[in-house]
N, C-alpha and C positions, 0 to 999 in steps of 0.2 A: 230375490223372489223365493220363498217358502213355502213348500208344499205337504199338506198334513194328509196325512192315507187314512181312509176309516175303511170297515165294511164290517159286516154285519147280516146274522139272517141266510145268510148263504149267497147272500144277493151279491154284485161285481159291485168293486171296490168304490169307493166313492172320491173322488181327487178333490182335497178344495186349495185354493189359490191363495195365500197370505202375501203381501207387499208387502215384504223387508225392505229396509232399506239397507246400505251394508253400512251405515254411519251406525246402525241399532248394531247389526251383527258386532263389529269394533267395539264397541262399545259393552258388548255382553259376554263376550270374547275375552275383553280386559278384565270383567267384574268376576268371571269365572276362576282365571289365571289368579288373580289377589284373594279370591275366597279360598281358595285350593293351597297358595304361598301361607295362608293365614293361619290354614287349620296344621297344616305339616310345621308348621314353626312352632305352634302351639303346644303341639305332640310330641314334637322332641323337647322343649322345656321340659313338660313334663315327664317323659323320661329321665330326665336329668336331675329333677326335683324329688322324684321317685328312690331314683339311687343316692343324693343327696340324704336324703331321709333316713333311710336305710343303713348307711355308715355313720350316722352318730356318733355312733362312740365302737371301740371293740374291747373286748375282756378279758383278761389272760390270768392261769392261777399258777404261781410259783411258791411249793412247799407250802405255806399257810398263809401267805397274803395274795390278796386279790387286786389285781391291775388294772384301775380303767383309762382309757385313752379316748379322751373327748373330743372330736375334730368341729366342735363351736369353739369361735374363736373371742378370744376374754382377755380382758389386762390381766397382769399379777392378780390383784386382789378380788377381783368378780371371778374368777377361778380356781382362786382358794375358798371364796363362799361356795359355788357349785359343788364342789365337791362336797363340803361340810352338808351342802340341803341335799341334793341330787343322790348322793351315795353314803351319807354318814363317814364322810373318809377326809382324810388332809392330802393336799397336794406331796405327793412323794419325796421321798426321803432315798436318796440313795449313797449308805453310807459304807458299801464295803464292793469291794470289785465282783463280787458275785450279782449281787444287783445289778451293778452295773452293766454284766452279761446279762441278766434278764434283760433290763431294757433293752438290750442295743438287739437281742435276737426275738424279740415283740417288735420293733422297729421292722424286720426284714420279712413280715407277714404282714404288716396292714397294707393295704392299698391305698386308700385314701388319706394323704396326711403332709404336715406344712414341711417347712423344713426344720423349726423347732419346735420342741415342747416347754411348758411352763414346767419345772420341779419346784420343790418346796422351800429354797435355799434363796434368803434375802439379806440386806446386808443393811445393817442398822449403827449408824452411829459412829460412837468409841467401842460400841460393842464388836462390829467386825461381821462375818458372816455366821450364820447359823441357820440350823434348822427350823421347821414350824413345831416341832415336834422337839422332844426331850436329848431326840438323837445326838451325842456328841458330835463336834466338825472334826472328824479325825483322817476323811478320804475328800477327795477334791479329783476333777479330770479337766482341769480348766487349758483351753485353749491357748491361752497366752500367759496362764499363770493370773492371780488376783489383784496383781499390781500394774499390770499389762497397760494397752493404750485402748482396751475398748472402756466405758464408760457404761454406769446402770447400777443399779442395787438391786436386785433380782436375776435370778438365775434361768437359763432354759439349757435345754439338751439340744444339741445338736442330731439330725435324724442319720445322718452319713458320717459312718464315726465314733458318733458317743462323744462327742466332745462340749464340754459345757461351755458356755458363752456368756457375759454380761451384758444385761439389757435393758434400756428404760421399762421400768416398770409400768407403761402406759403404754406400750406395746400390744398389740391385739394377736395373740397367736393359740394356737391348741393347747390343750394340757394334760398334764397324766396324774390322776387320784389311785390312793392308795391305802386297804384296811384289811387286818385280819379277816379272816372267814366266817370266823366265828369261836361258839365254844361247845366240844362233844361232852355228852354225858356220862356219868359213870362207868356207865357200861357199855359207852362208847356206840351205841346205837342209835342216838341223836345225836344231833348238831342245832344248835339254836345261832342265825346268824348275826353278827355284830355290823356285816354293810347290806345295805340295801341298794336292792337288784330288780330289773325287770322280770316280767315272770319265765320268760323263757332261759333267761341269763341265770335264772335262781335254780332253775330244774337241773340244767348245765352242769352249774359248779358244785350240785348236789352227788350226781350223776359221776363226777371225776373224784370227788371224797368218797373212798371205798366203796363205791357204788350205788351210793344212795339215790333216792327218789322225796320229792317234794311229798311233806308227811299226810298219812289218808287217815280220816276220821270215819270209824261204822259204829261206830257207839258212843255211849252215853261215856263207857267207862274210859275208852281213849280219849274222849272230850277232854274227863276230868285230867287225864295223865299232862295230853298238850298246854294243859293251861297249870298246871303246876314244872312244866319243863321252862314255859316262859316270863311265870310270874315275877323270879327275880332279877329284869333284865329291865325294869320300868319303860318300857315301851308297850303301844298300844295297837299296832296292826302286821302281819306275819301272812305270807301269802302261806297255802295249803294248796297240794296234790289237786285240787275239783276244778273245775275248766268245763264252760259251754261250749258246745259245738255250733255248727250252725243252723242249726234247727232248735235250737237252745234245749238241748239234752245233758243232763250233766255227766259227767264220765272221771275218773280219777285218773290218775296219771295211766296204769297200769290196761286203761279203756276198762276198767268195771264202773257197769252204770250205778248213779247213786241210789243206794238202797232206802226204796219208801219207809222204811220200820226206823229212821233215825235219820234227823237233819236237825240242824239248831240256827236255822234262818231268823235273824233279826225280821220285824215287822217290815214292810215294806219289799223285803228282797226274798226270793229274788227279782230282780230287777236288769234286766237282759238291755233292755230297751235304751237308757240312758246312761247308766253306768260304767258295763264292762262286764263281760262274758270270764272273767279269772275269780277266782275265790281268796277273802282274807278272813283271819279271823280277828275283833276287832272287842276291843275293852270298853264297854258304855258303864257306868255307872254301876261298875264294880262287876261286870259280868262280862261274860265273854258267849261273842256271836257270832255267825257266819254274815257276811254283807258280800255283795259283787265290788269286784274293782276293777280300773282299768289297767291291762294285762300290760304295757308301754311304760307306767307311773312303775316309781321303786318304791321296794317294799322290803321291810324284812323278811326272813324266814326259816321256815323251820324245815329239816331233813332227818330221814328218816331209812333206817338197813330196809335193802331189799327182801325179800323173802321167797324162797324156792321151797316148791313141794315135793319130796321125795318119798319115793314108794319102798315097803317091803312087804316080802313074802315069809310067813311063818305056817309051818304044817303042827297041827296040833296033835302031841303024842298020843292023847285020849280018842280022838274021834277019828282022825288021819284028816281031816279038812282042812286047806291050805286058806288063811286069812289073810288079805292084804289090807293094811297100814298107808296111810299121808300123812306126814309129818313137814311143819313148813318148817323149813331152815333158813336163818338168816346168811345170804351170801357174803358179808364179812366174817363172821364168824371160821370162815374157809383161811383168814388171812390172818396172820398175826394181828392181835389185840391190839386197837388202839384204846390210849387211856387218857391225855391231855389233849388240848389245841396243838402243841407243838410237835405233836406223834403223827399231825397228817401225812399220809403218804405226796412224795416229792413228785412233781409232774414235770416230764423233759418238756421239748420242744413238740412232741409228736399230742402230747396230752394238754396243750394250752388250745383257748374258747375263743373263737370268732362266734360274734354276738348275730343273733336275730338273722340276717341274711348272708350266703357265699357271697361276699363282694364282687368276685372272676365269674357267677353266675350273673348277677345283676346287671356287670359291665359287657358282657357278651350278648344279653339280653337286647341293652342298647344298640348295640354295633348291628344285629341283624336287622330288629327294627327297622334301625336307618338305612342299611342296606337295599328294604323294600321298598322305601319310602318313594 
């Protein structure tokens, strides 16, 4: 029996009588308990699919190449393609024991990861092993030696170790792509990049090269510089410093908002709505424009010296009036000169890039979650 309480008006309560039966109660009791099992199951998927997501891939910069570590899982050859579309890079080449420390101490910071990696090392023929790339075979770290009793013409890394392994190449495991940075300019105050990066991944690895910042356009006249830094690199899209918020405000890297007196929006954009809240600049028909992109999608890019405003005080021997001075300064400019791609400054272990989210935050995220569940 079920009893529903109303009142109302101030008046004394009102009792009305419902005949339950407890076959109904059982019965909604059970539909409760499975609705409730339903949704909590649902929400820890997603959790999982969240942090799934989120580890992708991670990125690490060693001296002038860029590491990526894919945790989608690929044969040999759909992995050598990903890398070529996804980052403009080849499956890795590791051809001297220094690399081979990189790897193996990139290995001892991602979280998420199989127990091999695909490298770029396959074995063709009479030809033997070799590289995807031009690199001489002159280092090897093989498990049992090339002649051993495992079987496969493709190579992978072992995650415990560093030890490379033979494997069918129809094997479905992670893999790791690999490309210079790019190339700085004369005066070493650009970098124009040769891999393509997420947007966050580009500001990053801008950020760790002498301290740069994804490049900011306020005029006409920097338009014309950025599109003569990239002209001869025949590519046609390069992310830039401008980024929506979410209120779709544009803002540059630095949080200055985008000044009305200069924008060079393609027709259509911006375009918040369907696109993507990141900015590129993009080559139509011999011109170059600003379009929206999406911030997730790789892109090239272009980097750009910080700049610091420094004050001085000067008294004037004429008048006795003290006049202060801004002047911005480039903060590499503080640092020895760089002049080539191969002058980037060397980044340890302390200075290498976990991409897009902390993993240890994401995965603790979970654990509490479930905790309340």
């Amino acid at each position: 029996m079920g009893v529903l309480r109303l009142s109302g008006n101030g008046e004394s309560p009102i009792h009305i009588r419902c005949a339950w039966s407890s076959e109904f109660l059982e019965v909604f009791e059970l539909w409760l308990c499975s609705m409730g099992c339903i949704m909590r199951n649902a929400f820890i998927f997603l959790l999982f699919v969240i942090a799934s997501v989120s580890a992708q891939h991670a990125i690490y910069l060693h001296e002038k190449d860029v590491y990526m570590y894919s945790t989608f899982l690929q044969n040999w050859e759909t992995a050598k393609t990903k890398c070529e579309e996804d980052f403009d890079a080849k499956l890795s080449t590791i051809e001297n024991s220094v690399i081979q420390s990189y790897v193996e101490s990139d290995f001892d910071k991602i979280t998420t990861k199989g127990n091999h990696y695909w490298i770029g090392l396959q074995r063709s023929g009479s030809v033997g092993w070799g590289w995807l790339t031009p690199t001489p075979y002159n280092f090897s770290n093989w498990v049992m030696g090339p002649g051993g009793a495992a079987k496969g013409n493709c190579a992978a890394i072992s995650v415990r170790g560093g030890s490379w392994k033979k494997m069918a190449c129809n094997t479905s495991l992670p893999y790791i792509c690999r490309q210079k940075v790019g190339n700085l300019s004369k005066n070493a105050k650009n970098l124009v990049s040769t891999v393509k990066l997420r947007q966050h991944d580009a500001s990053t690895i801008c950020n760790q090269i002498g301290k740069m910042h994804l490049i900011h356009i306020h005029s006409q006249k920097m338009q014309q510089k950025v599109e003569m830094l990239v002209e001869g690199f025949n590519k046609t899209e390069y992310f830039i410093g401008l980024k929506a918020s979410q209120n779709n405000t544009y803002y540059w890297s630095n949080m200055k908002p985008l000044e009305e007196d200069y924008h060079n929006w393609m027709i259509g954009n911006p375009d918040n709505s369907t696109t993507g809240k990141c900015v590129i600049i993009s080559k139509h028909n011999e011109t170059w424009w600003w379009k929206n992109a999406n911030c997730f999608h790789t892109h090239y890019f272009v980097c750009q010296q910080k700049t610091i405003n420094t004050t001085s005080t000067q008294t004037s021997t004429d008048t006795g009036v003290k006049t202060t001075t801004m002047t911005k300064v480039s903060k590499t400019t503080m640092k020895q000169p760089m002049t080539t791609s191969t002058d980037l400054p060397k980044t340890t272990s302390g200075g290498t890039l976990k991409t897009k989210i902390n993993f240890i935050f994401v995965q603790s995220t979970c654990v509490l979650m479930l905790w309340f569940l």
